[in-house]
N, C-alpha and C positions, 0 to 999 in steps of 0.2 A: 435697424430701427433708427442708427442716427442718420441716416440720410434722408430718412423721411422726416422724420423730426425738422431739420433743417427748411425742407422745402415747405413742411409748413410753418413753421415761424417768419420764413421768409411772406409768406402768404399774408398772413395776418398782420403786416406793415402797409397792405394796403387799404387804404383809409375812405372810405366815404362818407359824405356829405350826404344827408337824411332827413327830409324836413317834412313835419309831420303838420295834421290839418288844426291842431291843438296848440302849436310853436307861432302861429300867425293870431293878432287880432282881426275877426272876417266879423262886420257889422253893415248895412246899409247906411250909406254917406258917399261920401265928394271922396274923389283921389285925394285931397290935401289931406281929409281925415285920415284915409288909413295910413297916409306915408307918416303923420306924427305920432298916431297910437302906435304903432312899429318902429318907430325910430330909426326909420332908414335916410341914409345919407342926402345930404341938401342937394349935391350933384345929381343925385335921380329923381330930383323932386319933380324936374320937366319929363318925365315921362309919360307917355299918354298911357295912363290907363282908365280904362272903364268903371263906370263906376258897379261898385259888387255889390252880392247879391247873397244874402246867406243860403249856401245847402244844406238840405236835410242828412241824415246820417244813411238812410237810402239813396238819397241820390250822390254820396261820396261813393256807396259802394258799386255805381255802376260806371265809376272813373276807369279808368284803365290806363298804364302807362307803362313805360322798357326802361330798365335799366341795365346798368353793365351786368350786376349780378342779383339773383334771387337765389330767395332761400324757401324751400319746401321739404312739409313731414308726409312721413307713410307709417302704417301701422302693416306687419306683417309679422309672421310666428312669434309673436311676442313682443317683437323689438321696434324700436321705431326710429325709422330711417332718415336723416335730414340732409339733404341732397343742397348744397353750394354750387349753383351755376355759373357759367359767367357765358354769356353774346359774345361769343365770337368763335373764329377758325383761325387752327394751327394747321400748317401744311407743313411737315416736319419729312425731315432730309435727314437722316443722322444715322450713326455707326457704334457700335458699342462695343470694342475689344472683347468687354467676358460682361455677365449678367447674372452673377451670382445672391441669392437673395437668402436667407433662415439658412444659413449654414452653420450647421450645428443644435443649439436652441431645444426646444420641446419637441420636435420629432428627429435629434440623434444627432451625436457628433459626426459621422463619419460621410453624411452627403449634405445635400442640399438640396430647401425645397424646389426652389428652379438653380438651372445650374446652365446653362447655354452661350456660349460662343461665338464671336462675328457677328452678333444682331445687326442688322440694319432695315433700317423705319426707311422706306423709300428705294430706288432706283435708278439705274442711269437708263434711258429707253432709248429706241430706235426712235425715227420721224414716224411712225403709225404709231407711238405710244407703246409701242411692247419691252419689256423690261428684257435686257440681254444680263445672257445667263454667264456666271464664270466658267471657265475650263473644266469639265468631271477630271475627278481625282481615281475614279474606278473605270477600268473598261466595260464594266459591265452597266455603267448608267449612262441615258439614254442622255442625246443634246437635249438643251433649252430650243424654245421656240424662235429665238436668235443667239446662237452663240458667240462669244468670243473667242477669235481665233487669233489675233495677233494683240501685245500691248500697245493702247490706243487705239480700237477698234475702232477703224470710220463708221461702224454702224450707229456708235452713238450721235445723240444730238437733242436730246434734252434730259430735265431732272423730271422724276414722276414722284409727286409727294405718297407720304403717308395722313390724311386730312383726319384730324380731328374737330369736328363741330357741336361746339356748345358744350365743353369740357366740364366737367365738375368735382369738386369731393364728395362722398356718401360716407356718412358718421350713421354705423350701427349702435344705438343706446338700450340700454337694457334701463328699465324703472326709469322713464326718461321724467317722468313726471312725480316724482318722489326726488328731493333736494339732496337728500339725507342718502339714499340708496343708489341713484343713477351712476351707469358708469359706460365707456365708450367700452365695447367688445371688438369693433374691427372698423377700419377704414378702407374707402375704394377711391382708385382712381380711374375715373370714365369719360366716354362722352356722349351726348345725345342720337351721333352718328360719326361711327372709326369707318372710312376708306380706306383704301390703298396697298400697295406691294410691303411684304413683309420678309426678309430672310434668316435662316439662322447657319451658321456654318457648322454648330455640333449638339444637338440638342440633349446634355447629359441625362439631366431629368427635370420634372415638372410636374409640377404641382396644380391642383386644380380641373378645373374641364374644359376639354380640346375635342371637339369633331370634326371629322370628314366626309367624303364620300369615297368607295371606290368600284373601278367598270374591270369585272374579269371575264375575259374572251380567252377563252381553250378555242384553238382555231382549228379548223375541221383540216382532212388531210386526203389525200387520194382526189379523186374524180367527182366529189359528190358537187353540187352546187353549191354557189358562194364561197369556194375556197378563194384563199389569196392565190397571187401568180406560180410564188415560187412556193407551192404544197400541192403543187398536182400528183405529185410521184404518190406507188401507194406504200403501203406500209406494213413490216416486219411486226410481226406479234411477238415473238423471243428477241430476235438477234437483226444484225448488220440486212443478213440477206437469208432468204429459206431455203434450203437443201443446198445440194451441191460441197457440203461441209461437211465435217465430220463432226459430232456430237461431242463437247467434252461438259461433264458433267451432267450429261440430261441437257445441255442446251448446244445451238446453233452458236459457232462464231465466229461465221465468216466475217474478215475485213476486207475495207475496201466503198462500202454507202455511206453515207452521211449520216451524222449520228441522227438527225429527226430522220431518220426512216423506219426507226424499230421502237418498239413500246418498251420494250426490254421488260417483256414480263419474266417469269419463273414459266419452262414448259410445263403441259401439261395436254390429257389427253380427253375427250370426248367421242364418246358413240351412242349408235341408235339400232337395237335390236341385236347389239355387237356384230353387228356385220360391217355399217358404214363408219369407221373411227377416224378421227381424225388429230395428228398433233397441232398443238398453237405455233413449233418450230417451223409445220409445213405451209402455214399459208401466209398470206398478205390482205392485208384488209385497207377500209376506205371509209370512210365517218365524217358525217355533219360536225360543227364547232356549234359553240354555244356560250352564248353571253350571258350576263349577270351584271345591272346597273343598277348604279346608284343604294350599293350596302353600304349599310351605315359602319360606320370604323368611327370608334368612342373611346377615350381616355379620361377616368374617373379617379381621382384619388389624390395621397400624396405622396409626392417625391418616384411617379412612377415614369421606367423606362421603353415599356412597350404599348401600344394602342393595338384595339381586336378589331378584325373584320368579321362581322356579323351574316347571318345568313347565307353565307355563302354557298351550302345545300350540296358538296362536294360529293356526296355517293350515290347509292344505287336506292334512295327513297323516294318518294311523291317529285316527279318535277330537278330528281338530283342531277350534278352533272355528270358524274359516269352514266348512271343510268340515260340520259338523252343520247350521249355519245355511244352508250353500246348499242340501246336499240334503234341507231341509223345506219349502224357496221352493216358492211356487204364486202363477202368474200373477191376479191380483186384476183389473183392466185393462187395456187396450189402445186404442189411436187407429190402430192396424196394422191396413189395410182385409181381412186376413184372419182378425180375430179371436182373441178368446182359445182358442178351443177348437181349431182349425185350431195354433195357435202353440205350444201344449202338446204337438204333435207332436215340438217342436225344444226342448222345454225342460230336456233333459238337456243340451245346448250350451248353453242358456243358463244354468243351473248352473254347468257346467263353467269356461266363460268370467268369467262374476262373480267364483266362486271366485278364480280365477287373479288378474283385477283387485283383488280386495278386499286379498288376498295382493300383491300388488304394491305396491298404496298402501299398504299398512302397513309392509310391510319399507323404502321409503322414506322414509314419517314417523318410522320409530323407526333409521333407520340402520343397516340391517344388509340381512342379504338372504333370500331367498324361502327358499332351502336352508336355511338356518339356522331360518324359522318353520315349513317343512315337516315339517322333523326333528327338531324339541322339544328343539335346543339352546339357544336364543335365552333369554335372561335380563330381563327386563325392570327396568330400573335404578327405584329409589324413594330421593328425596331421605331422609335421616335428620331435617333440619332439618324435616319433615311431620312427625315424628313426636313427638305431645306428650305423649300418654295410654299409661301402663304400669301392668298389673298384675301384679304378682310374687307368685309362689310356687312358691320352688326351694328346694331345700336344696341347692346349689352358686353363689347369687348370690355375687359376691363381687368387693372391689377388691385391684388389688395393684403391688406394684414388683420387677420384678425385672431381672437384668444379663442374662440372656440369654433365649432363649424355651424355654417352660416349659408343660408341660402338668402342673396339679395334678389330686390327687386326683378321681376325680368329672367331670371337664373332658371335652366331647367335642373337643376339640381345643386345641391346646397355645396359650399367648399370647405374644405376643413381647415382646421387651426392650423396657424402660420401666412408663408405670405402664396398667394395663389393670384392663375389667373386664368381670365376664361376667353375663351375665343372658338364660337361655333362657325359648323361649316366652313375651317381654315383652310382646308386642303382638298386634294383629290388623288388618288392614288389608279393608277391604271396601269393592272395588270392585262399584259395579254402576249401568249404567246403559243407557239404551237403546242399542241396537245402531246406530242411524244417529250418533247422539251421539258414543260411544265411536271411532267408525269416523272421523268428523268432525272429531275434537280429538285423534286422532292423524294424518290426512292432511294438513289447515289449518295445525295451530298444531305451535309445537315444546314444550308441555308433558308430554308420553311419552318421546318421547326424551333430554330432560333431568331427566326424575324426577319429573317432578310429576303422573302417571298420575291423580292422585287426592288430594286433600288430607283430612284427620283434623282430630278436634276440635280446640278450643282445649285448651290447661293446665286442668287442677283449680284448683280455689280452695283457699286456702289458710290464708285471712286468714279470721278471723272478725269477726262485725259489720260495721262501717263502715270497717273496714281494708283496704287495698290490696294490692298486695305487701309484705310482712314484711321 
């Protein structure tokens, strides 16, 4: 609170000049008249002016004129908002070591309502304008769309701002028109229209509302159409490889293929009239991929660490994704002394059953349950601390503090007490990987169900030349 304090006090030392239609004597006469009823200096007494004309209190109000700053009210849930403008653009370049704001205060001593790391408003870019990305700190996160690969990267060669135009404060007043009762609830700081590259190097936590978008491709696998280059091979439903192994525990383990070659389900068996059966260890199969753009991934609240991916429709329901992926499956394979073609008989059971299994292991890698991925409630949790790379362009980005939760102007949802801040459509997350893979690193490992679905570039750069962190 005292920093803001400060920047506004600072504020308020700026002074202007305000001359009203009521501060002038305006009569019909000669220039000499009005310059002695006004009392204006002899030095300007040579000035040509026209001689005036009195206006009507209608025709003042169809005057129009710019100043540096204006000031406008809003009436909304009660409150009424009076928005400090000021004409002009900030193109800002800046870096901020830590960005810690309510730490402690009315929602709890032990975090903070934002808490993030290495901010930087801006970027250092390549000659096409593209902001080059620092070094990943993980092997598992993908380059930036120009990396830096050595200190002093000749890629750079200009600064890309963060533009702010038409910046303002917004004072939310409760009883704004009662002397006796009015009081300020919360203050914002915005602009007309936020541009530009955004990064943060650790995003603790956050306060407020944050959206994104993200594209999940389960990429299809064997022979089917539209695969990528390197997924033509087909694919193990238990293990490495089918038959030729010896069974340990009820599964296949041969070593020796690539781990995207197998689904690694649990075996299990299938028949039809029990004559034709067949195990999932004996065959190999081959499946369409399947996309999913533009779910919406939302972060609501306070002091919160994770954002959900929405819709994502991951089972065997209306349009799910196992469900597209099982019934494009076509048996590739077999060590089943009846064949693929005889087995094709029973492969809407074996659909079916995959299905079911795929849907099982994943409802239990990501901690929840089949109903829930059947039914397209299921939310998929994504760490915030992923998220390093923002592009802004909103004309409601904005930080603020206020006493109780507030929905301002413009907000698609209200913020809560403390300091918050909002910024839609910041990001983009794209998931996409092979379908054994994805299926893999949510069954095996617990990085899905603790947020790590997928990891984002590094931070922007920030620093030009041989500079580090600023």
């Amino acid at each position: 609170m005292r920093r803001f304090s400060v920047l506004f006090i600072f504020s308020t030392f700026i002074s202007l000049t305000c001359v009203h239609a009521t501060d002038l004597t305006v009569s019909e006469g000669t220039t000499q008249d009005f310059i002695q009823a006004n009392n204006i200096a002899p030095d300007l007494a040579d000035v040509n002016l026209q001689t005036l004309v009195k206006m009507s209190d209608d025709e003042l109000s169809e005057v129009q004129g710019q100043a540096l700053y204006s000031l406008n009210r809003q009436e909304q849930g009660g409150l009424s908002f009076y928005t400090l403008s000021m004409e002009a653009n900030i193109a800002l370049n800046a870096n901020m070591k830590s960005l810690q704001l309510g730490c402690g205060g009315i929602n709890g001593k032990d975090k903070c309502d934002i808490d993030i790391s290495d901010v930087s408003f801006g970027c250092i870019a390549n000659s096409s304008g593209t902001c080059i990305t620092l070094p990943k700190t993980d092997v598992r996160q993908p380059n930036g769309a120009v990396q830096e690969t050595t200190l002093g990267d000749q890629a750079q060669s200009q600064m890309k701002d963060f533009n702010l135009t038409n910046p303002f404060f917004q004072f939310a007043i409760k009883n704004a028109d009662n002397a006796s009762t009015r009081e300020v609830v919360g203050v914002r700081i915005g602009a007309a229209q936020v541009e530009g590259p955004l990064s943060f190097g650790n995003l603790a936590t956050f306060s407020g509302y944050l959206t994104g978008f993200a594209d999940l491709e389960m990429q299809g696998q064997g022979d089917m159409p539209g695969n990528l280059p390197n997924n033509l091979e087909d694919v193990a439903v238990t293990c490495k490889s089918p038959g030729l192994c010896p069974d340990i525990n009820g599964q296949s383990s041969y070593q020796g293929m690539a781990d995207y070659r197998y689904l690694g389900l649990d075996n299990a068996t299938e028949c039809i009239l029990i004559v034709a059966c067949a195990q999932f260890k004996q065959l190999t199969i081959k499946f369409a991929g399947v996309k999913r753009t533009n779910l919406p991934v939302t972060v609501s609240g306070n002091r919160q660490s994770q954002a959900f991916v929405l819709n994502a429709n991951l089972g065997m329901g209306s349009g799910g994704v196992v469900k597209s992926i099982t019934d494009s499956m076509q048996i590739s394979r077999t060590t089943n002394v009846f064949g693929s073609g005889l087995l094709n008989l029973v492969l809407g059971l074996i659909k079916t059953s995959a299905g079911n299994k795929i849907t099982s292991q994943l409802a239990e890698g990501l901690n929840t349950s089949v109903t829930s991925l059947n039914n397209n409630t299921y939310q998929l949790p994504y760490n915030l601390s992923n998220v390093h790379q923002l592009e802004v362009k909103s004309d409601v980005f904005g930080l603020s503090l206020q006493k109780q939760s507030i929905q301002y102007p413009g907000y698609q949802a209200p913020v809560t007490a403390g300091w918050a801040m909002y910024i839609p459509n910041g990001f983009k997350l794209n998931i996409s990987d092979r379908t054994t893979t994805f299926v893999q690193n949510i069954v095996n490992s617990n990085d899905a169900r603790n947020g790590n679905a997928v990891l984002l570039q590094a931070p922007y750069r920030n620093c030009y030349g041989t500079l580090r962190f600023c």
